[in-house]
N, C-alpha and C positions, 0 to 999 in steps of 0.2 A: 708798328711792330717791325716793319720790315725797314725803317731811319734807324732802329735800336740794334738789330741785328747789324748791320752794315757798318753802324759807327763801332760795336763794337769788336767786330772785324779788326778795323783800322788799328784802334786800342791793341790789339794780341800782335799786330806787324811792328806797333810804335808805339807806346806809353810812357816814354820815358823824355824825348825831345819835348824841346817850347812847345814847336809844331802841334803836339798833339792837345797842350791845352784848349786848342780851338772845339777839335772834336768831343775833351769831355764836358764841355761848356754843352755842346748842341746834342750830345745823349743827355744828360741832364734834361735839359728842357724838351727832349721826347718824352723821357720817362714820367714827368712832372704832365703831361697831355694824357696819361693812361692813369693818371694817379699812385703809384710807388713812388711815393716821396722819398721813403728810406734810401732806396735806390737810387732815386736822382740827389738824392745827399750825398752819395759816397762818390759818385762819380762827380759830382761841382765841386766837393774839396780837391781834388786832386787838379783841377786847373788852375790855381794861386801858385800850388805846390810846384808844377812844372816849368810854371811860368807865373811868378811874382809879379811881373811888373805890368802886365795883361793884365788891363782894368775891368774888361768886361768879364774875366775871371772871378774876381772879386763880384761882384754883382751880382752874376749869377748865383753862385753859391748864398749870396744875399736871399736872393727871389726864392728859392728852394729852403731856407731855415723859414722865410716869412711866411710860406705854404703852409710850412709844419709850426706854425706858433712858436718860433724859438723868435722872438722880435728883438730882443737886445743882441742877440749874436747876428742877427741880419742887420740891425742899425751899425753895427762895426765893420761888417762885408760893405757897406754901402758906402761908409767913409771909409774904406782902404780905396775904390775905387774911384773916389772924387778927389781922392791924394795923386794917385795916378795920370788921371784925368781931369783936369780942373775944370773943362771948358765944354766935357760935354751935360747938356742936357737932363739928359734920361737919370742920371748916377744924381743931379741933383736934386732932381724932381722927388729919387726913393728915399733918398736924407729926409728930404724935407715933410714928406708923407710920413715917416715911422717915426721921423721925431712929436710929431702932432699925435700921433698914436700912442705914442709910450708917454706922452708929456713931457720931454725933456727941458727942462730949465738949467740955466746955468747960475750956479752960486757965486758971492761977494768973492771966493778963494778962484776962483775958475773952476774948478770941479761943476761936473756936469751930471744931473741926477733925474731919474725918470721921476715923475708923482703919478704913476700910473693907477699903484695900490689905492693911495690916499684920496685921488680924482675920481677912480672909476668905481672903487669899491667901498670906500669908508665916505658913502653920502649919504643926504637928512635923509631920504626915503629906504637906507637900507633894512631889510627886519631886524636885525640884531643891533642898532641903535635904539631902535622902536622901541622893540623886546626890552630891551636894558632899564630905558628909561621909565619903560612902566612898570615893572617891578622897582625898579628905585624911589619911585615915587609911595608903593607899596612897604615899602622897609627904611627907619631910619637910618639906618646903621647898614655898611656894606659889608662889614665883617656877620654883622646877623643874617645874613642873606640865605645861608644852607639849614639856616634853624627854622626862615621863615617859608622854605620850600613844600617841607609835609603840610604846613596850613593853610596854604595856596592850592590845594589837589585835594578833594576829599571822594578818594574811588567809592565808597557808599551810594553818594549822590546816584550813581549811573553815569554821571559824564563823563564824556574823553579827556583826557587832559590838552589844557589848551598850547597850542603851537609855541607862545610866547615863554610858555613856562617851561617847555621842554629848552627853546631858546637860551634860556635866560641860566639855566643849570650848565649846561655846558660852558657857555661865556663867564659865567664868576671863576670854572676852574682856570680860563684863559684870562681872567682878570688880574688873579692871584697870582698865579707865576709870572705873568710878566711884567707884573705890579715887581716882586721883588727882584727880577732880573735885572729888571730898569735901574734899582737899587743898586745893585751889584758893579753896573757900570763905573759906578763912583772911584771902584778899586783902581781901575784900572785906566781913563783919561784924563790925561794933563792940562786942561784947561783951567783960564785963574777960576773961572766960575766955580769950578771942583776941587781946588785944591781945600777952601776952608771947610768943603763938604768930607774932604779924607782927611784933614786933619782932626773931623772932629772925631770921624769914625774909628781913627786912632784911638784916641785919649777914651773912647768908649771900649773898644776889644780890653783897655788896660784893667777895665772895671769889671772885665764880664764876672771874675771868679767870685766877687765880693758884693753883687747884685742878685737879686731873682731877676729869675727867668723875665716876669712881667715885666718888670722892669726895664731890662735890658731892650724888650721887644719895644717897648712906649717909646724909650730913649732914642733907638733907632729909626722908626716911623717919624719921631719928629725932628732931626737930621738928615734922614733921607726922602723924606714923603712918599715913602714905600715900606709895603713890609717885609719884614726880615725876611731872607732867604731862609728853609727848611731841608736844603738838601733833595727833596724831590718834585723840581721845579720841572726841572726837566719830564719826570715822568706826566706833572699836569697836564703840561703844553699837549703831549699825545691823549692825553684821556679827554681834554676838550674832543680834540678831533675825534677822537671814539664816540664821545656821546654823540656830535651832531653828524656824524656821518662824513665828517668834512665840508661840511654846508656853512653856511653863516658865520662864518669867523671872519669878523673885521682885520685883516691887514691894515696896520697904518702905518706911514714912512715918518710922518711927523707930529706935530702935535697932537695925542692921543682926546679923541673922545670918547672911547669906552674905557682904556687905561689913561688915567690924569699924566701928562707928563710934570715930573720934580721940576719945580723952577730949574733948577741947574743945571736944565737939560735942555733949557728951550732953543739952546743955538745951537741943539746935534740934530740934524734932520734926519739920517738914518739910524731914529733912536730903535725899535723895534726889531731890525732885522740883526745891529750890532751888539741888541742884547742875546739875540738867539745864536748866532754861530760866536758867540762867546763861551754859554752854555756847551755848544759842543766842542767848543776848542779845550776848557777846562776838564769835561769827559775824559778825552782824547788823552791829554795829557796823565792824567790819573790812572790812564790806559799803559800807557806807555811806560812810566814809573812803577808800577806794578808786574807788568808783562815781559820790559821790555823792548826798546825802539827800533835794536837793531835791524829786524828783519820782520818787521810789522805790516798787516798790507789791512786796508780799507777800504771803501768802494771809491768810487769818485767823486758823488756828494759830499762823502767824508772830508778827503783830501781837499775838494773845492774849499767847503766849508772852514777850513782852518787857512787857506791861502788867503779867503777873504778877508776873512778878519786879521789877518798877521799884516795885510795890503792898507785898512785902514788905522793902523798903527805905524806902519814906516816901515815895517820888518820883513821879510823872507823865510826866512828859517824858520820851519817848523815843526815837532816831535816826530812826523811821519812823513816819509816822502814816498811813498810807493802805494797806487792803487792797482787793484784786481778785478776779476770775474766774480761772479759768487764762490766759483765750482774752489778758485785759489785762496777766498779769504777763509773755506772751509777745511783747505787742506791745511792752514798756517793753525787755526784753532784746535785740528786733531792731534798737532806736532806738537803744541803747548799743551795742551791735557797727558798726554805723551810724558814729555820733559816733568809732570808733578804739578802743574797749575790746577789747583781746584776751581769749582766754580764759586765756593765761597770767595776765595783767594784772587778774583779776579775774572775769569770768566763768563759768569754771569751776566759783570757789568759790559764786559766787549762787548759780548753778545747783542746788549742790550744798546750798547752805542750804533754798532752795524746796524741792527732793524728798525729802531726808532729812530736814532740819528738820521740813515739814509731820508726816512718817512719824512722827515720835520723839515728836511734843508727841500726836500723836492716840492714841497707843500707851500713853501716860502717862495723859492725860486719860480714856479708859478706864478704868483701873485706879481712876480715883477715881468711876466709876458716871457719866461721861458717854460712854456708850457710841454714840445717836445721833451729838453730836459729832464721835467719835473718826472715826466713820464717814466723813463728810465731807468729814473729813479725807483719810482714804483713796484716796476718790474724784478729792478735787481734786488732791491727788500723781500719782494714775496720769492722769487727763487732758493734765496740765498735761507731763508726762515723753512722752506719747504724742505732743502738741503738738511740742513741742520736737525729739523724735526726727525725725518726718515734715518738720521745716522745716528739720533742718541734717543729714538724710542718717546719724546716728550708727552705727546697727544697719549700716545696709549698706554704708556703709565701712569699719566695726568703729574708727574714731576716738577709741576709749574714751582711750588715752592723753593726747589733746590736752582732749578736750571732760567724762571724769571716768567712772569705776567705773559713778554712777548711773543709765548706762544701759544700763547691761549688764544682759539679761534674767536670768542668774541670781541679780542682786540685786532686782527688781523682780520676781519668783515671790513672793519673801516680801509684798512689801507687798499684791500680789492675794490672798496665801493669809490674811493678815489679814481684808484687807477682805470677802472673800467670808463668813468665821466670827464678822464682826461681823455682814453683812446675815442671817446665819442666826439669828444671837443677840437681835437684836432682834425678828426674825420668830419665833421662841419656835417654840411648838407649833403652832400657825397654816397649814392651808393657805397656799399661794404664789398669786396672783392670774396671771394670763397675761403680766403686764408684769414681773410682779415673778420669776416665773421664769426668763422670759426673759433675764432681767439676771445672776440667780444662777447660769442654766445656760450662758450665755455668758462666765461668770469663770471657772468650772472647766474649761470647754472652753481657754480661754486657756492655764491652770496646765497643762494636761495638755501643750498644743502645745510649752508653752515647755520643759516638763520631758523630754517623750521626744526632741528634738533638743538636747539639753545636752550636749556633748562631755566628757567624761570623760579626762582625762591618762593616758597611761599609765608617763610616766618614770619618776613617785613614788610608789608603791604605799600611801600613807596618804594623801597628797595627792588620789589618785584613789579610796580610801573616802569622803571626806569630801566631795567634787563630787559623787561617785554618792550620798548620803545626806542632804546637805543641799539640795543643788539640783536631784534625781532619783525617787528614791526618796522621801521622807517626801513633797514635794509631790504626786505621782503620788498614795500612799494617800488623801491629805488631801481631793483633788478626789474620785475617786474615789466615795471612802466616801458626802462630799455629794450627789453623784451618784446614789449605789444610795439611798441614806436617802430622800430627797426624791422619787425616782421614786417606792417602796414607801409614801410618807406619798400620795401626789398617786393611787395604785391606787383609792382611795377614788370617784375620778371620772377614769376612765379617757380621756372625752374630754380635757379640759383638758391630761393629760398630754401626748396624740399631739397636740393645737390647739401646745403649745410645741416636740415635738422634730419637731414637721415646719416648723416657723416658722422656725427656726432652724436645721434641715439635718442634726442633730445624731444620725440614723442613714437619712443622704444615701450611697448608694453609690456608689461613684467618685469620694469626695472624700479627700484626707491632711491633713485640718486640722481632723478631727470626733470625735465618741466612737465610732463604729461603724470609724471607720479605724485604731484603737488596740486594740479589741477582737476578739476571736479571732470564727470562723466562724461559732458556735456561736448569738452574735448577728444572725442575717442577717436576721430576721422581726420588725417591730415593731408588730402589730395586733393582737387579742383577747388570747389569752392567753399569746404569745408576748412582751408586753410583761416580762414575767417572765423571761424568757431574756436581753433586754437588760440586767434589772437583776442578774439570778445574775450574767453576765458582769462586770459593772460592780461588784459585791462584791470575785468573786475578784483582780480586779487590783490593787482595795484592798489587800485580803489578802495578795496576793504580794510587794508592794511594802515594805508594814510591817517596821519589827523583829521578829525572829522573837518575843521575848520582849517586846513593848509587852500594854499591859492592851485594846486593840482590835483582836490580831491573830486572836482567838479567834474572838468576834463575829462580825468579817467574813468568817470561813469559815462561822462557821453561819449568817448571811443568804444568802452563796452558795449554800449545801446546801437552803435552807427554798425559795429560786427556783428552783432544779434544778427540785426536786418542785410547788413550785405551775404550775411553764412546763410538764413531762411533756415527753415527746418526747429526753429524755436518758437515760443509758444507768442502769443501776441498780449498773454498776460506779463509773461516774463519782461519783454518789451516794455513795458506800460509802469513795472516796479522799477526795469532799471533807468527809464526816463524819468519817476518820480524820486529815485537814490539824485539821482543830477539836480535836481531843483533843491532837494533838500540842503545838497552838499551848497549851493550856492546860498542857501541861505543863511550856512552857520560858518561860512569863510570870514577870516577877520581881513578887514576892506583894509582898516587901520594898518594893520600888519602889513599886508601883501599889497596893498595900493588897488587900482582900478582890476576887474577880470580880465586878464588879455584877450581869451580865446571865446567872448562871450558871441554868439551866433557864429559857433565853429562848422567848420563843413562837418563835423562828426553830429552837433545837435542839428541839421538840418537832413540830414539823410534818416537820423533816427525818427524825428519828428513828420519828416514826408509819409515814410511808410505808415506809423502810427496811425496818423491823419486819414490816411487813405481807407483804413480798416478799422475806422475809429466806432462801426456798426457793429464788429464780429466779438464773439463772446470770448473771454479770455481763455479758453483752451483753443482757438482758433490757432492752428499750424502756419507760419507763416511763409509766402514764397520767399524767394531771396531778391535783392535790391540789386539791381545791373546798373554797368554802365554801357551806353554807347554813344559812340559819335557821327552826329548826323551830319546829310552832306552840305548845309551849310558851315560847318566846323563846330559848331558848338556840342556841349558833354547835354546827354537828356537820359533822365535815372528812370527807369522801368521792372515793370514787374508783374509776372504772367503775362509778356506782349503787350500789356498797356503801357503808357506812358505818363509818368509821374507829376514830371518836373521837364520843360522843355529848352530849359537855357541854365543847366546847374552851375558852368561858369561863373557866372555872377559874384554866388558866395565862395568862389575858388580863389578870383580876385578882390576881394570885398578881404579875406584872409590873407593873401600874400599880400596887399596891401598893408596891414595892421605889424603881420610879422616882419618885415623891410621897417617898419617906421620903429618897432624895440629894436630890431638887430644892427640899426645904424648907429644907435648908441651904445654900441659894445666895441669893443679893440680889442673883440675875439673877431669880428666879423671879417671875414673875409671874402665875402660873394668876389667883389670887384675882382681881387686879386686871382681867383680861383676861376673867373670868366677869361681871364687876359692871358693865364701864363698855367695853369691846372685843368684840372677835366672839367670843371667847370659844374655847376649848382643847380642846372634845371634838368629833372629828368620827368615832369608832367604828372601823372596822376596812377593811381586815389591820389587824393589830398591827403594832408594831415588830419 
């Protein structure tokens, strides 16, 4: 604090000379020690900026995007400063590290391209290849696939509906659209491979008015080995992401296995991402023709979005050159309603470009490890939709039909449920700072509000699984879970927890719009060691919420059962059904689907299991003490209760777990322990356990 203070001292005497590059380089890499990354962002651009040719400039500002998951913008800080520097070291070492990270290969043209999506996320063991393929096996026909959905699910039964099917609904809507976006492409690249594919599409548009429909549609499919575009392709790609939450969506950069790629495609490797900010570039433009170019403003996914694509065509120019804040693209839309634009007339669709557009580019951009970005993105969608709601009445006149789907809260659950699992992802293993919780614990409070008042249909009996599942249920876990997790991680320093859920109100009694007004009695107390009782509660709802057979329904019973016993004061039968909710859960997990249990002999089923054991003679309204910990003087953790002693070496299963989670999280190119030990606050802060 007092290197941050001092340099930026320096900064208010001199900010503008070479000179000072040095210093914003070395506040940077303080503030990246304390954790505000954002902060040490602003301050390490400004040293390129001062001083260009200060390599270490460069680099920094590298190490500080790589902190925050922007990795392609840090793989280009890293070659600006091996341009600079050719001969040192270090600058070659982070090239060489982030290219292994993002996958970069170089193509036959030279162009250089990460397979990060396609390597790390479109593999055999993904669930949504799983998913796909076992329903395909299920259906001959993929265009039958939404017919053969209600006969897959029979709620009568009593069963849940299985993971795979909820899977597999969302993935056909991201089948379809980008089945015919793929299509679409045809229009628009000059390769010989595509010319005889738009010539033929020619000579077929000549035919449309003198064919049927069916026709026309057959004709098409077997010319482009995709189906015809319908116009609202674009809205699919976002209702994928609504149903699954944002979960399970294969990204692929190249050869599709969930979407077939058209022979005529197999020598474009960024077939996927060049079909989607094509989509929005067409948008865009239909925007603009309509609206308007002169004095147009978009966000900056927007604007990216159309630079990309106009980049991989040869071009520059594009319908719209200016991006905004929310607060200004809201002020441009009240000027055009103003001026006599309806929202039939055009509006609508803006509208509709700004808040799904921003959603879709940031959801993509992700996938290719600009996670920060993507973030941003997130954020300025839900501002800019908040904005917009509050100025033209939409929620509470329920106007969805005039003014667009986009603001209906059960489509905007998902882009929170995003946003919220990227600010977590970037936040890694990382205590939460007071501001920074506050923001994460007031996302999930949102998710929860919006999900437990979501009306559920009852005309259509599949119709009404799918509302209760997509916009209910998975949400509800989703928060939840973040909820129990983050309390249990944040146990470590009990003040900080109660300094944010008393800041925020968030087990405020007498309020319906909090976590303590969703959770059951049981939570009434949120002081000493009661704060464990908030979080038991705040498991199980996870847990009840889930698919009975998801690969975290387990889990989330035995972090319920481990707070039971760490809060005491619950009954030892309750104990005894939520240890028996865990077994069960493990036994209707699909193995298939979700692969091996990660978390199976978690420190959370050994603390539940100890106590249990221990009181395995007392009759089920036996009151239980609470589970302690302490640390004895040969350094080891030993879990007690009532002054006895349980467990004399609880370590064990502490490292038996951090071992298991190091060996998933070293195949991820989220992970970043290493980086966040060397140059960040770093990743261990001891116990409870997870």
């Amino acid at each position: 604090e007092t290197a941050i203070e001092k340099y930026r001292d320096s900064i208010s005497i001199d900010g503008t000379s070479k000179n000072s590059a040095k210093v914003y380089s070395n506040l940077a890499a303080a503030l990246c020690k304390i954790a505000k990354y954002d902060d040490a962002h602003e301050a390490a651009k400004m040293s390129p900026k001062v001083d260009p040719t200060w390599a270490k400039g460069h680099w920094r500002l590298g190490v500080v995007l790589e902190l925050q998951k922007d990795f392609l913008s840090a793989f280009i800080c890293y070659e600006n400063a091996v341009e600079h520097a050719p001969g040192e070291a270090i600058f070659q070492k982070a090239v060489k590290k982030i290219s292994e990270r993002l996958g970069i290969k170089v193509l036959a043209n030279g162009y250089r391209v990460s397979t990060l999506p396609y390597e790390c996320i479109s593999s055999h063991i993904n669930p949504s290849y799983i998913a796909w393929n076992r329903l395909k096996k299920e259906s001959n026909d993929l265009q039958d696939l939404e017919k053969a959905f209600p006969k897959r699910f029979d709620p009568s039964s009593g069963e849940d509906i299985k993971s795979y099917q909820w899977i597999s609904q969302g993935l056909h809507q991201w089948y379809s659209a980008m089945g015919a976006m793929l299509g679409e492409l045809a229009t628009v690249l000059n390769h010989p491979d595509v010319l005889p594919v738009k010539s033929q599409l020619d000579a077929l548009s000549a035919l449309k008015e003198t064919i049927s429909e069916f026709e026309f549609d057959a004709r098409y499919r077997y010319i482009t080995e995709c189906p015809p575009c319908s116009g609202f392709e674009f809205q699919s790609f976002l209702n994928a992401l609504t149903h699954l939450s944002g979960e399970h969506i294969p990204f692929e950069s190249g050869g599709g296995k969930l979407v077939p790629s058209p022979g005529w495609l197999k020598w474009y490797l960024p077939q996927q991402f060049t079909a989607t900010t094509m989509t929005l570039f067409l948008h865009t433009v239909w925007c603009t023709e309509t609206l308007g170019k002169g004095d147009m403003i978009v966000s900056d996914a927007i604007l990216e979005s159309q630079a990309t694509f106009l980049c991989n065509f040869g071009q520059t120019e594009g319908p719209v050159d200016k991006a905004g804040t929310p607060e200004e693209v809201m002020a441009y839309c009240k000027k055009k309603l103003h001026e006599g634009v309806t929202w039939d007339g055009g509006m609508r669709k803006f509208v509709s470009l700004l808040y799904r557009g921003t959603v879709l580019y940031g959801f993509f951009i992700r996938n290719f490890g600009r996670v920060a970005e993507s973030l941003k993105a997130f954020k300025w969608a839900r501002k800019f939709i908040d904005f917009a709601d509050a100025e033209w009445r939409v929620t509470a006149e329920k106007s969805y039909d005039e003014k667009g789907s986009c603001f209906r809260k059960s489509f905007q659950i998902t882009v929170l449920s995003m946003e919220l699992s990227t600010a977590r992802t970037i936040r890694c293993d990382r205590l939460p700072t007071l501001e920074v919780a506050e923001y994460e614990f007031n996302l999930a409070q949102e998710i929860i509000n919006i999900a437990r008042n979501e009306k559920v249909p009852d005309d259509n009996v599949y119709q009404s699984w799918m509302v209760d599942v997509a916009f209910r249920r998975k949400p509800l876990a989703h928060a939840c879970k973040y909820l129990a997790g983050t309390m249990n991680e944040m146990m470590v320093n009990p003040k900080l927890l109660l300094d944010v859920i008393n800041k925020i109100g968030m087990a405020e009694v007498g309020r319906d719009d909090n976590l303590y007004s969703f959770l059951d009695e049981t939570a009434t107390q949120t002081s000493g060691g009661n704060l464990n009782s908030l979080i038991a509660e705040t498991y199980k709802h996870a847990a009840m919420n889930q698919l009975d057979d998801d690969t975290e329904t387990t889990i989330l019973w035995w972090g319920y059962a481990a707070h039971m016993a760490r809060a005491g004061a619950y009954k030892i039968g309750d104990l005894r059904l939520a240890i028996n909710s865990a077994y069960d859960a493990s036994q209707k997990r699909d193995a298939e689907l979700f692969g091996p249990e990660p978390w199976k002999g978690s420190t959370f089923q050994m603390q539940a299991m100890i106590l249990a054991r221990h009181f395995s003679d007392k009759r089920d309204d036996f009151v239980l003490p609470p589970l302690e910990f302490s640390r004895r003087p040969d350094g080891s953790l030993a879990l007690f209760a009532e002054g006895q002693v349980l467990s004399m070496n609880f370590d064990r299963f502490m490292r038996s777990e951090s071992k298991r989670a190091k060996k998933i999280n070293k195949h991820s190119y989220l992970d970043n322990s290493e980086l966040e030990n060397e140059h960040g606050a770093g990743t261990d802060y001891g116990f409870p356990p997870r």
